[in-house]
N, C-alpha and C positions, 0 to 999 in steps of 0.2 A: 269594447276591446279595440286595441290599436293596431289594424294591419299591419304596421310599418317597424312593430316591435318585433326582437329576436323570438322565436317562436321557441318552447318551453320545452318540449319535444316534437322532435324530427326524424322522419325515415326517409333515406334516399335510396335508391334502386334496390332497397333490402332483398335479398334472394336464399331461400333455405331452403336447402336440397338431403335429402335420405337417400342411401343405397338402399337397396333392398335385393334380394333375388331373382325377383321381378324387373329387375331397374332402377332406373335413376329415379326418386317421388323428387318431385319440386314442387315442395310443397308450398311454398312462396313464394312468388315469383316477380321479381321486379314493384314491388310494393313501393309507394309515395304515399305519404301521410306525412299530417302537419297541425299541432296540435300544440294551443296557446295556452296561458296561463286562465285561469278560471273557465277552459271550455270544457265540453262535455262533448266525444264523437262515438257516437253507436257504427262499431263494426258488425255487419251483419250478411247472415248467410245459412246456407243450409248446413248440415254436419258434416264434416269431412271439407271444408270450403281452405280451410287452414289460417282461420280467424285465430285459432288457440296458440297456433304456431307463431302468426305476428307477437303473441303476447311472450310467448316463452323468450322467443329471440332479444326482445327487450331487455331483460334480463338476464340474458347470458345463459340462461337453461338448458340449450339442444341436446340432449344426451348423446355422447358418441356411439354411431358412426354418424349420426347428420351433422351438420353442421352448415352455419352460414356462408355462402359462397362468393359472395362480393355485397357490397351497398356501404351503407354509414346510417349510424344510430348516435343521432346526437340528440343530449340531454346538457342545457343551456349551454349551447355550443361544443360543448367537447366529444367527440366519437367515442361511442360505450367500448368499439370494439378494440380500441386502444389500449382499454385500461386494464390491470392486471385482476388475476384473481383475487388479491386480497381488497382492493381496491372495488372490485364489484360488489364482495360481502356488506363491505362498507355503503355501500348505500341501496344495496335491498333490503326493505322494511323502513326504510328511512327515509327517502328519498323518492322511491318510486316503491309502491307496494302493488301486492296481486293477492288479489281474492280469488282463490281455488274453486275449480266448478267441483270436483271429488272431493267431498270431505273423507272420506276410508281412506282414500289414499292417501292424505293431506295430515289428518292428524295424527299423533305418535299417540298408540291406545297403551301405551305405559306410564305416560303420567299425565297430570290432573289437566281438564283445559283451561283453570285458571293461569297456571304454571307454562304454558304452551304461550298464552296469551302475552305474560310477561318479557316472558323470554325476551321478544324484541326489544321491549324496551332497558332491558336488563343490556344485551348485546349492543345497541347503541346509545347505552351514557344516556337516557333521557331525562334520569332524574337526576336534581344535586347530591350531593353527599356525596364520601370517601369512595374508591373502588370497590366493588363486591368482591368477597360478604361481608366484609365487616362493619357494614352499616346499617345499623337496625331501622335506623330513621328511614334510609333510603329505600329499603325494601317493603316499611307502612308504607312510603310514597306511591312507592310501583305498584301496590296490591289494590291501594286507592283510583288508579287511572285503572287498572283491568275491571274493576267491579264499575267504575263509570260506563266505561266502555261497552260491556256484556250488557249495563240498564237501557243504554240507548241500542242497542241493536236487538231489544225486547226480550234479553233472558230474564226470566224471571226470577225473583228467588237471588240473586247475582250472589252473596255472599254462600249459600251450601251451594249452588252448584261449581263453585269455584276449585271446591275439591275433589268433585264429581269426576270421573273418568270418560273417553269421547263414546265405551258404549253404553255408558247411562246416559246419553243423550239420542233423542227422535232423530230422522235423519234431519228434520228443520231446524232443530236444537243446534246440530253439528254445522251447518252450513252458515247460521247465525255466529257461532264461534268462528269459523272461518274470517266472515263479516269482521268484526272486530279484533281480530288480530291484523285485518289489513290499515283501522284503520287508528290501531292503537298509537302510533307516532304521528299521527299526522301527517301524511307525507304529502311532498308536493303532487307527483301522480298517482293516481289508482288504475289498476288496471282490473277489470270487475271481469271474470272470465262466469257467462250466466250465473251471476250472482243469486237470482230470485226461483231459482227451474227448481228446488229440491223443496220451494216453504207453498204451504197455502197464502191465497189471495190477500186477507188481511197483513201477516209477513210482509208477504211483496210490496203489497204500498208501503207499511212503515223504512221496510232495509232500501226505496226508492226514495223514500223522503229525507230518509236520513244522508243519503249520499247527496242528493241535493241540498240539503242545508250544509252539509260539510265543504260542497261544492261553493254555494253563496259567502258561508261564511269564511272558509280558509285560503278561496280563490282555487284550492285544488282542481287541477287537470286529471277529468275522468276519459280511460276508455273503456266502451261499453262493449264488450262481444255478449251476442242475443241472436237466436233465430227470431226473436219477434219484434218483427216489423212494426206492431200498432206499440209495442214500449220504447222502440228508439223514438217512433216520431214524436211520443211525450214528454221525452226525457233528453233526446238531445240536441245540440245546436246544431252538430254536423251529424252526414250519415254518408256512410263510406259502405258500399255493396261490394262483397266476396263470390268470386265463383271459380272453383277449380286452380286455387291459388294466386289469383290476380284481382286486384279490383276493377269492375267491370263499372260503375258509376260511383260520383264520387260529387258533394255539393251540401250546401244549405238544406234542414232540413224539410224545410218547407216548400222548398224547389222540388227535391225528391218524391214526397209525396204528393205532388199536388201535379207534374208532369215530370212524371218518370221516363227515362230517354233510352232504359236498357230494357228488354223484353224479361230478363230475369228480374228485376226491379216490377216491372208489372203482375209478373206468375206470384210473388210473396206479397203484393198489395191484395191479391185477388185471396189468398188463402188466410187472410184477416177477417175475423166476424166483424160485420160494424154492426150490433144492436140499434133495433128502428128500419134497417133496411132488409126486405124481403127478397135475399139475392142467394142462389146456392155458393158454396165455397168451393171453387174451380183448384185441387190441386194441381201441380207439376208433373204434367207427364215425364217417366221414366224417372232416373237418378241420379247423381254425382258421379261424373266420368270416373275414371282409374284414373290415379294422379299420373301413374306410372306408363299408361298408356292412353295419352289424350286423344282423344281426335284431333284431324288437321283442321285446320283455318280456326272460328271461333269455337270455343270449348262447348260452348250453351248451344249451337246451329241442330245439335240430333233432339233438343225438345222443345225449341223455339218454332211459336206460331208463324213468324216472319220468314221462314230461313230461308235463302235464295243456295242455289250454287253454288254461287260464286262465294257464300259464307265458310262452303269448307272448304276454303282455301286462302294459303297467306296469313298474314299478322295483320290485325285492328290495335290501333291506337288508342289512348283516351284522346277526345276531341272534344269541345267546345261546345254543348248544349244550346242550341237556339232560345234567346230570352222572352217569355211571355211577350207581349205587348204591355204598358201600361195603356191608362185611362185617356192619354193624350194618344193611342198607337204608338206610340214611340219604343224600342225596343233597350231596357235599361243592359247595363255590364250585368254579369254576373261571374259565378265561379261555380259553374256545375259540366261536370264532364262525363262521359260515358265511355263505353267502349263497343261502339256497333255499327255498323253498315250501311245503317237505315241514315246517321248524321251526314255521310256522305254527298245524301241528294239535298239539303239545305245550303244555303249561299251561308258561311258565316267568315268572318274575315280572321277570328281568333288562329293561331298557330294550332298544330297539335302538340301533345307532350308526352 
């Protein structure tokens, strides 16, 4: 991949905020991300982190009263938040797709999931032929790509369950059609909102494999939202940490996991089984602040092993990761940032951002 190229999708200072009765949730806040054409970035975090909100926002989905409150979402340079409603229809499903982590909520239990499936591509002109309906040709077409579709996303059976309704389907059945409705046009981006949490283990590897060969083969730009840490670092090139609606580390995934620079990046390393090692599984003390009422200074400081004083207090920046040493000592460039207290007492000459 080429640094120097226009990046595919882009977030700048993205910010989405909810009223509530409670208050103001911001539930994103100040969000960067930067996401090229054939990459894969695992957004990850704990529930409530507001990882699902990054993805809504993409799309134009905030249901009112929230709403986005300043940033830029740009998708091959143009600002999403410019473009009008019809114009956003226009390229969801198309363009940039999203696989639904609720399948109940997601599919319409009125008609067939073969029919659900189509839809998309029925709405964006995928097939040749005359306008719908009056194309018979084009409607074998489109029936031909949903039964492809549903065979590699391992429905089985693809032609009777095509007319099958969403609750004759298992909940893995349903989430597996979700799967393939995102990735029925082929779109440039995916946005996988835990795609794999509803199927058994077998599922999971294939609906993983199948987004990576779609990924190899189409150049498609995936984002991954996952609480699990040991699936991003399989699956993706970058790995962007969420806590309390900010990201808190952000870098290569291999940087990440291998020196993690945010204490909450360590707590989700630590809550990963590695098979072969005889180590207990240390969860997170305590939970995910109120969006609504965070604590001062850093969000993570009341269940952080580190936290000093002076953590709850003030604004933390993301800053500039210290680089391993290589084999010669020498300490190469990188691009991994964090956001904590502890970078502070490292000499590094990078700016913050």
């Amino acid at each position: 991949m080429n640094d120097d190229q226009q990046p595919l999708l882009e977030l700048r200072n993205l910010t989405t905020v909810f009223p509530t009765q409670r208050g103001e949730v911001r539930a994103v806040e100040a969000v960067n991300l930067t996401v090229h054409k054939g990459q894969i970035l695992g957004l990850v975090g704990e529930s409530g982190c507001g990882k699902s909100t990054v993805l809504l926002s993409i799309l134009g989905l905030i249901a009112h009263p929230g709403r986005i409150e300043k940033g830029e979402i740009l998708f091959e340079g143009v600002n999403l938040l410019e473009r009008t409603s019809k114009q956003m229809r226009s390229l969801r499903g198309k363009d940039i797709a999203m696989i639904f982590q609720d399948p109940l909520s997601t599919l319409n239990p009125a008609f067939p999931v073969g029919e659900q499936i189509r839809e998309s591509l029925r709405l964006h002109n995928m097939m040749p032929g005359a306008p719908w309906p009056f194309d018979r040709t084009r409607k074998s077409q489109e029936k031909k790509r949903v039964l492809e579709v549903m065979s590699e996303v391992g429905i089985p059976s693809a032609e009777d369950r095509y007319r099958m309704y969403p609750h004759e389907f298992s909940g893995g059945m349903q989430q597996r059609a979700l799967t393939a409705i995102g990735l029925a046009c082929n779109p440039k981006v995916l946005l996988a909102d835990e795609p794999t949490t509803a199927l058994d283990v077998t599922i999971q590897a294939q609906i993983v494999a199948l987004m990576q060969r779609i990924n190899r083969e189409h150049d498609t730009a995936i984002i991954l939202v996952t609480h699990d840490l040991g699936l991003a670092s399989e699956f993706c090139d970058q790995i962007a940490v969420m806590y309390a609606g900010r990201i808190v580390e952000i870098g290569p995934t291999s940087q990440v996991i291998e020196s993690p620079q945010h204490p909450y990046t360590e707590g989700l390393l630590r809550c990963v089984p590695n098979i072969g090692q005889r180590r207990p599984i240390e969860p997170i003390p305590g939970n995910v602040p109120d969006l609504a009422r965070l604590p001062p200074g850093c969000a993570f400081s009341p269940r952080c092993r580190y936290a000093r004083p002076v953590c709850g207090e003030g604004f933390f920046r993301l800053q500039a990761a210290p680089s391993p040493p290589d084999s010669g000592g020498n300490h190469r460039d990188q691009d991994h940032w964090a956001r904590c207290l502890r970078l502070t007492d490292y000499q590094n000459p990078k700016a913050e951002r």
